[in-house]
C-alpha positions in Angstrom: 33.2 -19.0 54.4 33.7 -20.9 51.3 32.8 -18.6 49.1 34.5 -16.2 50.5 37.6 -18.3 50.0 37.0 -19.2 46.5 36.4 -15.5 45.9 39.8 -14.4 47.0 41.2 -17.1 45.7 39.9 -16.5 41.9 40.8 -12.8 42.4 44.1 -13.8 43.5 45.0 -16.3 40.4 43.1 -13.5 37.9 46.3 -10.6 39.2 48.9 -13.4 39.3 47.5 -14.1 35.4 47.9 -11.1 34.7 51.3 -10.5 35.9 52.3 -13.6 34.2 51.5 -12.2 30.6 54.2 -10.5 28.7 53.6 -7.6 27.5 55.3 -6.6 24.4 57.5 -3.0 25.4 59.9 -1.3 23.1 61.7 2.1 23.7 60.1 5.5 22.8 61.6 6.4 19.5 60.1 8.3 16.1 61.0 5.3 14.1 58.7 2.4 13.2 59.3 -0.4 15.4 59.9 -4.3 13.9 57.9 -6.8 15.7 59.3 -10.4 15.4 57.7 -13.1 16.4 58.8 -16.5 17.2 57.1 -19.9 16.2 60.0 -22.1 17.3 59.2 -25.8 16.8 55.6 -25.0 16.5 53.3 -27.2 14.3 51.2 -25.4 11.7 48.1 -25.1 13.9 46.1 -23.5 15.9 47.9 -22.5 18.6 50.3 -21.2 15.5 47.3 -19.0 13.9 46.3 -17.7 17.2 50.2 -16.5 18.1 50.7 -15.1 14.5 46.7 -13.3 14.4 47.9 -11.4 17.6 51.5 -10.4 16.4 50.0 -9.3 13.1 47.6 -7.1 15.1 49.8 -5.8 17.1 52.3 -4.7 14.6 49.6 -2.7 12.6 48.4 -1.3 16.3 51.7 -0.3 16.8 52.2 1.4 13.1 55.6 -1.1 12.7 57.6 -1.2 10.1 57.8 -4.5 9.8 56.7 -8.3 10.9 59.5 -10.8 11.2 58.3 -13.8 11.8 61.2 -16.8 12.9 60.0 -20.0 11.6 61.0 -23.6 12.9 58.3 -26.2 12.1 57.4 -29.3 10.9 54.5 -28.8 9.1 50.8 -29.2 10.3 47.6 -29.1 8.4 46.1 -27.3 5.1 43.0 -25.6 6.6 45.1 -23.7 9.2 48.1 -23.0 7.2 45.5 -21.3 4.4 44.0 -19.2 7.1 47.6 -18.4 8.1 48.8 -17.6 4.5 45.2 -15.2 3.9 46.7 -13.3 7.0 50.2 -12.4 6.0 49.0 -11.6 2.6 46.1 -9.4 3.9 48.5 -7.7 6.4 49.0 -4.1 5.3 52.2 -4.3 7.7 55.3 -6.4 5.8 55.6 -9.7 6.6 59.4 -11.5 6.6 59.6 -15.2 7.3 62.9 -15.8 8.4 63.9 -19.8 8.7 65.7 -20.6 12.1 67.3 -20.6 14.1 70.2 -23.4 12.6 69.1 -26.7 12.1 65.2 -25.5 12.1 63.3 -26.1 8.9 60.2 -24.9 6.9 59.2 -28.3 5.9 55.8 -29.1 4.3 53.4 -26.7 5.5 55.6 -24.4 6.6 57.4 -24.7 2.7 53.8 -22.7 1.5 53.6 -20.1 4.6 57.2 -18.8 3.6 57.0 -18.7 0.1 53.3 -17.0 0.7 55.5 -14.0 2.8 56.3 -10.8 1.5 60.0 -11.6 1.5 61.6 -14.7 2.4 65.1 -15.7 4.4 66.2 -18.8 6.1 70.0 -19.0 8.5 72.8 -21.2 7.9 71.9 -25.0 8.0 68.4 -24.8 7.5 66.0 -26.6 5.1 62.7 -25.8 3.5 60.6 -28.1 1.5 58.7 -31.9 1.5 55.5 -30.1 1.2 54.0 -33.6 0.0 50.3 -33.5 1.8 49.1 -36.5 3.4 45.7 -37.8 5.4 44.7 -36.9 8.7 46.2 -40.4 10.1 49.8 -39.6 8.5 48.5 -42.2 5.5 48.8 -41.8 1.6 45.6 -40.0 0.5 43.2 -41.6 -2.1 45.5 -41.1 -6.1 42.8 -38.9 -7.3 42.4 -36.8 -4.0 45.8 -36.8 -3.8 46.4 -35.4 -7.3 43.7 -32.7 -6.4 45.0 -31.3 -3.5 48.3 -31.2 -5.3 47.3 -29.5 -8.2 45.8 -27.2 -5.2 48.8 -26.5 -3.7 50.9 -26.0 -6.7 48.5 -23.2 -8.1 48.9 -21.3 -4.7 52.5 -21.5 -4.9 52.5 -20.7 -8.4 50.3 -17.4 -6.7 52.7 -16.5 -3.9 55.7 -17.2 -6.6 54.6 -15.0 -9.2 56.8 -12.3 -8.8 60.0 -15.1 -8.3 62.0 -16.5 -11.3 60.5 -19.8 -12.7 63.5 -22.2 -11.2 61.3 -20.7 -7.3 58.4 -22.1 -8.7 59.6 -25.2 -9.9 61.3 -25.5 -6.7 58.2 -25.2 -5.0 56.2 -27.8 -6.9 59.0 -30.1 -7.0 58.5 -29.7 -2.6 54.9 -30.6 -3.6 54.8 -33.6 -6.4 57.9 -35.4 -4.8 58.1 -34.2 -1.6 62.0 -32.6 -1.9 63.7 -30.3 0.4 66.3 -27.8 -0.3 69.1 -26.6 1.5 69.4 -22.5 2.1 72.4 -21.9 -0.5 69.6 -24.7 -3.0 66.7 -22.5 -2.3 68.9 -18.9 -2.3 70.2 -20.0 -5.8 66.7 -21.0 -7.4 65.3 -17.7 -6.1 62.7 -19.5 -3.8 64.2 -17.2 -0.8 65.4 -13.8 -1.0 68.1 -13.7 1.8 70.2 -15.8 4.1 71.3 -14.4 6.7 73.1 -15.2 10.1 70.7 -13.9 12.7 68.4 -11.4 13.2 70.7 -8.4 12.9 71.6 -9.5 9.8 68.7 -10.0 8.5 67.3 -6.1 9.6 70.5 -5.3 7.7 70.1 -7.0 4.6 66.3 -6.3 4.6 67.3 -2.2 4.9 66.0 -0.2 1.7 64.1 -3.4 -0.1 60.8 -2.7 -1.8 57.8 -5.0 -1.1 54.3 -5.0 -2.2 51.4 -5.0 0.2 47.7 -4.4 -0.1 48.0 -0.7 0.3 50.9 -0.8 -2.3 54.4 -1.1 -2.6 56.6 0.2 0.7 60.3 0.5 1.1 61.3 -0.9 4.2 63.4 1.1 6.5 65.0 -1.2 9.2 68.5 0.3 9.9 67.9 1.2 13.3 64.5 0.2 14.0 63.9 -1.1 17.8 63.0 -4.5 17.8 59.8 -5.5 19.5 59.8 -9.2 20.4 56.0 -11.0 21.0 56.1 -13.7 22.7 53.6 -16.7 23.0 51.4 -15.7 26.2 49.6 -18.6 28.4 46.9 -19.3 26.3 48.6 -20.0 23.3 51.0 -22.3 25.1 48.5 -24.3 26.8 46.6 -24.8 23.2 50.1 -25.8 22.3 50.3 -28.6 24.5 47.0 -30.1 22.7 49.6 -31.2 19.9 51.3 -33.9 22.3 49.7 -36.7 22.0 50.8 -38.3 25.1 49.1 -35.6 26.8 45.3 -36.3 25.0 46.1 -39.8 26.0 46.2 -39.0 29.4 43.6 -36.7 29.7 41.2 -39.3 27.8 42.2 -42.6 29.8 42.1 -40.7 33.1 38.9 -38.7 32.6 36.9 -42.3 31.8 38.3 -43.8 34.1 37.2 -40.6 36.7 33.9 -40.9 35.2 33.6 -44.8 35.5 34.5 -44.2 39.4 32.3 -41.8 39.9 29.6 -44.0 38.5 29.9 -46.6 40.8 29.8 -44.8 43.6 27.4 -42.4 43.2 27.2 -39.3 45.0 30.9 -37.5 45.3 30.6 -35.2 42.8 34.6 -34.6 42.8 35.7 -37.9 40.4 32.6 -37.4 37.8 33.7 -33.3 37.7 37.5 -34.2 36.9 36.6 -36.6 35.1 34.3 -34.1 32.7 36.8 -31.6 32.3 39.6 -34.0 31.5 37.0 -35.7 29.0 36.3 -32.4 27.5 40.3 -31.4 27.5 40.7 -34.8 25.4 38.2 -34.4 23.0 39.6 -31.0 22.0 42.7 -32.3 21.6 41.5 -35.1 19.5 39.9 -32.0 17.3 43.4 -30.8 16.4 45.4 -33.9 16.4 45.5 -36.3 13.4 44.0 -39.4 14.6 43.2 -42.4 13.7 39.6 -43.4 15.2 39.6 -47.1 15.6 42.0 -46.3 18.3 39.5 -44.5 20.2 37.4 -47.5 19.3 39.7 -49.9 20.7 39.8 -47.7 24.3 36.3 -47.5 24.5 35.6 -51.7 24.0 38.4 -52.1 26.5 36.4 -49.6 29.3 33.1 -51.8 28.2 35.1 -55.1 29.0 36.8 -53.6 32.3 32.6 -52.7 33.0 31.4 -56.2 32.4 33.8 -57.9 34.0 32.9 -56.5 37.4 29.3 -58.2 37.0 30.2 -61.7 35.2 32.2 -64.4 36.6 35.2 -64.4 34.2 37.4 -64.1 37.0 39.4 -61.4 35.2 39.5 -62.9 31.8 37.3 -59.8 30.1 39.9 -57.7 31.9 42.8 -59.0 30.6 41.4 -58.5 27.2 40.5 -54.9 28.0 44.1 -54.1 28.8 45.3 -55.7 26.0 42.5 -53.7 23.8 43.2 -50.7 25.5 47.1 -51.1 24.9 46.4 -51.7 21.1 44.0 -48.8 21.0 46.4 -46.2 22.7 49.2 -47.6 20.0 47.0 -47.0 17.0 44.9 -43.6 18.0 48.4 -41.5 17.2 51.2 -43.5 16.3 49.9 -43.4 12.3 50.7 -40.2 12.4 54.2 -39.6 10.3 55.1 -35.7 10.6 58.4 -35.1 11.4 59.0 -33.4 14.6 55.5 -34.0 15.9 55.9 -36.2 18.8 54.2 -39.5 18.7 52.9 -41.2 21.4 55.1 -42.9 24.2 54.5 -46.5 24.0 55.7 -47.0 27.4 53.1 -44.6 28.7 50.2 -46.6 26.9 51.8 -50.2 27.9 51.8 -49.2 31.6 48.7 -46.9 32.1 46.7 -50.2 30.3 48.7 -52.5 32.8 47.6 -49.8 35.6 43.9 -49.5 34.6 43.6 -53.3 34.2 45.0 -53.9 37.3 42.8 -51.6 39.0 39.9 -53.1 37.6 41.2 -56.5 38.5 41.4 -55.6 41.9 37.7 -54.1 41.5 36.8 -58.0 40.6 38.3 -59.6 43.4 36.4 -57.8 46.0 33.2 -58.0 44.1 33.8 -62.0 43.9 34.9 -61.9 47.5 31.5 -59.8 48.6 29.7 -62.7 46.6 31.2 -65.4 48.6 30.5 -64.0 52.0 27.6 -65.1 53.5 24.8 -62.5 54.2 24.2 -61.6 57.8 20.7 -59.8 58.7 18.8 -59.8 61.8 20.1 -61.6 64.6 23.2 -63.1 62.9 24.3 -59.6 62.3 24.5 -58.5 66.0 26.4 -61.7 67.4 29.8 -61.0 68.1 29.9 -57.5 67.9 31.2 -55.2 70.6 29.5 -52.0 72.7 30.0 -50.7 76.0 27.6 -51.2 79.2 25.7 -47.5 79.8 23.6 -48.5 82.9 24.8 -51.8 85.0 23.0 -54.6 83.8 21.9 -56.0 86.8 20.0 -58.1 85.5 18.4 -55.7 83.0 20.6 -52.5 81.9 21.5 -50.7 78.8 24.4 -51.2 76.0 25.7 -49.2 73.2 26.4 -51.4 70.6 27.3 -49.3 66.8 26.3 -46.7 67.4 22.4 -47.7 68.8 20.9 -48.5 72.7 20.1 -51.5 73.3 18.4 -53.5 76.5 20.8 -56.0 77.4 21.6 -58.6 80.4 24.3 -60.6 81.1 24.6 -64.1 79.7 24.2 -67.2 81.5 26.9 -67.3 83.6 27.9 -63.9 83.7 27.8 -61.9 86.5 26.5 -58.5 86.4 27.8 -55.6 84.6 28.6 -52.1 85.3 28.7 -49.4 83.3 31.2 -48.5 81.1 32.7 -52.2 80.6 33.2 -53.6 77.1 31.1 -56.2 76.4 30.1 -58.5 73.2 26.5 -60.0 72.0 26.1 -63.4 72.3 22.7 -63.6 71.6 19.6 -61.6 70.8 16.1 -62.3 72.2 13.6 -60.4 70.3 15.0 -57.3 71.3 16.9 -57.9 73.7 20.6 -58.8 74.0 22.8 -61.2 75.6 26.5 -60.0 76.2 28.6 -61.2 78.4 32.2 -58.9 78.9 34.7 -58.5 76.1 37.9 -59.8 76.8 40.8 -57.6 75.1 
């Protein structure tokens, strides 16, 4: 039966997948389509490549004309924003980056991935630039390893540039060395973009008739009229999206150990220790695309060892209390070095009252084991006074009694008169293995 559930039920969530995924449609028409794609408020990575792979694909699947690709981000890191540049300039479809909507930005990543496009445009109260790179942890890099990857940077610019007047390229390594940004008229009038324009029907309309060189040579782009095919992001790509909030990885790491840590005590229900895996798993990824810094994750893990050992000493929740306080400090550290603008940091309410929650827990895990210690051990005969059954046969004198579950011979005690069946009675005594009850009084 209960595979037969879970069968329906996967082919169930597979059709309402698939009804969830958007599938790009345009009207039937003899001219190349434009596909635009959308990367609003999206870090440079790899949710980012993944989007912009597919909406490349598509567009030279679907012979288009163009690839506009709208651009809002805050930057991200140099690995994926290479892999991103080698695809727009190996696409043998156009590729326009167009900066927006108002009051987005192309800042440092994103200052490289425009300049790399085939043409370049930004809207009305936009900015482009502070391309300055900086470590994993948000921190200065190393002088010399920071003058390298500079000196990197500025000689693909110089690249991607070539073809723009020397004030673009200047422009560009100025966005590098010292980390300025430009306004659109700053950048229109050093030539570091080709176009500003007020929206996307603009843009088509400005773009109209321009000549641009790709790998299978130079193309005049033909726009006026062109049915515009929007891509969105699909499910997949969101939900590797949400790996770039760090308050999310948090989450996923503190409550997967803490799964894992319950399912470890009490072996056996495999439900805790499977959550617990796959939220573990879910957090490390994250932790693969996140800038971190690891003594944070250092910190977390010595408070979890504290929270551990606490439940066998006798500190009386002293190693707890300095496991919440670790695990507080470690939550703080792990993502708040991280300085990109736009990229949210972690919540320190969130880390100040999940450490409070977790200690707490554990606290309450001490008390009862300190409790359990206290209480004296019953076995044998101790165990069995005082506890209540019901009469099955009348004791008269000898009869039996249910007493937890188990039959026992019983008679009354001293005293007592006989019993009949089906009266509550309680153990007063046990001789060898028999009992002494006499009747229960509710």
């Amino acid at each position: 039966m209960f595979r037969r559930v879970a069968s329906f039920s996967l082919i169930a969530w597979i059709l309402v997948s698939f009804g969830l995924v958007v599938f790009p449609v345009h009207a039937q028409t003899s001219q190349a389509p434009v596909v635009v794609l959308t990367a609003d408020n999206m870090p440079v990575e790899p949710a980012m490549k993944l989007y912009l792979d597919r909406g490349l694909q598509y567009a030279v699947d679907s012979n288009a004309a163009l690839v506009v690709i709208q651009l809002n981000t805050p930057g991200g890191d140099i690995s994926t924003m290479t892999d991103i540049v080698t695809a727009i300039r190996s696409s043998t479809v156009p590729v326009v980056i167009y900066v927006s909507p108002p009051g987005g930005m192309a800042a440092s990543a994103g200052t490289i991935l425009t300049v790399a496009a085939n043409l370049a445009a930004m809207a009305p109260n936009t900015i482009i630039g502070a391309a300055s790179p900086v470590g994993s942890g948000g921190e200065n890099i190393d002088t010399t390893e920071d003058a390298k990857i500079k000196e990197a940077l500025k000689a693909d610019v110089r690249t991607y540039a070539q073809d723009r007047p020397p004030a673009a390229i200047q422009a560009a390594e100025d966005a590098i060395d010292n980390a300025k940004a430009y306004t659109v008229d700053e950048a229109l009038e050093s030539g570091l973009i080709d176009i500003k324009a007020n929206n996307l029907n603009d843009l088509l309309a400005q773009l109209d008739g321009r000549k641009v060189k790709t790998p299978n040579g130079t193309q005049t782009l033909i726009t006026k009229g062109a049915a515009v095919v929007n891509v969105d992001v699909d499910l997949i790509e969101e939900a590797l999206q949400l790996f770039t909030d760090p308050n999310l990885v948090f989450i996923f790491l503190s409550t997967g150990t803490l799964a894992i840590l319950i399912e470890l005590s009490n072996p056996g229900g495999w439900i805790p220790g499977f959550a617990g895996a796959v939220l573990l798993l879910l957090g490390m990824f994250g932790l693969g695309i996140l800038p971190v810094n690891w003594f944070g994750l250092l910190f977390m893990a010595l408070a979890f060892i504290l929270f551990i050992v606490d439940i066998k000493a006798t500190t009386h929740g002293l190693l707890t209390a300095a496991g919440a306080v670790s695990f507080i400090v470690g939550g703080l550290v792990l993502f708040n070095s991280v300085h990109i603008p736009g990229v949210p940091t972690i919540s320190v309410p969130l880390v100040v009252g999940t450490g409070v929650f977790i200690a707490l827990g554990f606290f309450a895990i001490v008390t009862i084991a300190l409790r359990a210690q206290r209480r004296p051990v019953l076995m044998g005969r101790l165990m069995m006074v005082g506890k209540v059954g019901v009469v099955r046969s009348d004791l008269n004198p000898l009869g039996e009694v249910q007493i937890m579950g188990e039959s026992w011979t019983a008679r009354p005690a001293e005293g007592e008169g006989p019993l009949t069946a089906g009266t509550r009675v309680e153990v007063v005594q046990m001789e060898g293995l028999k009992l002494r009850v006499r009747k229960h009084e509710t």
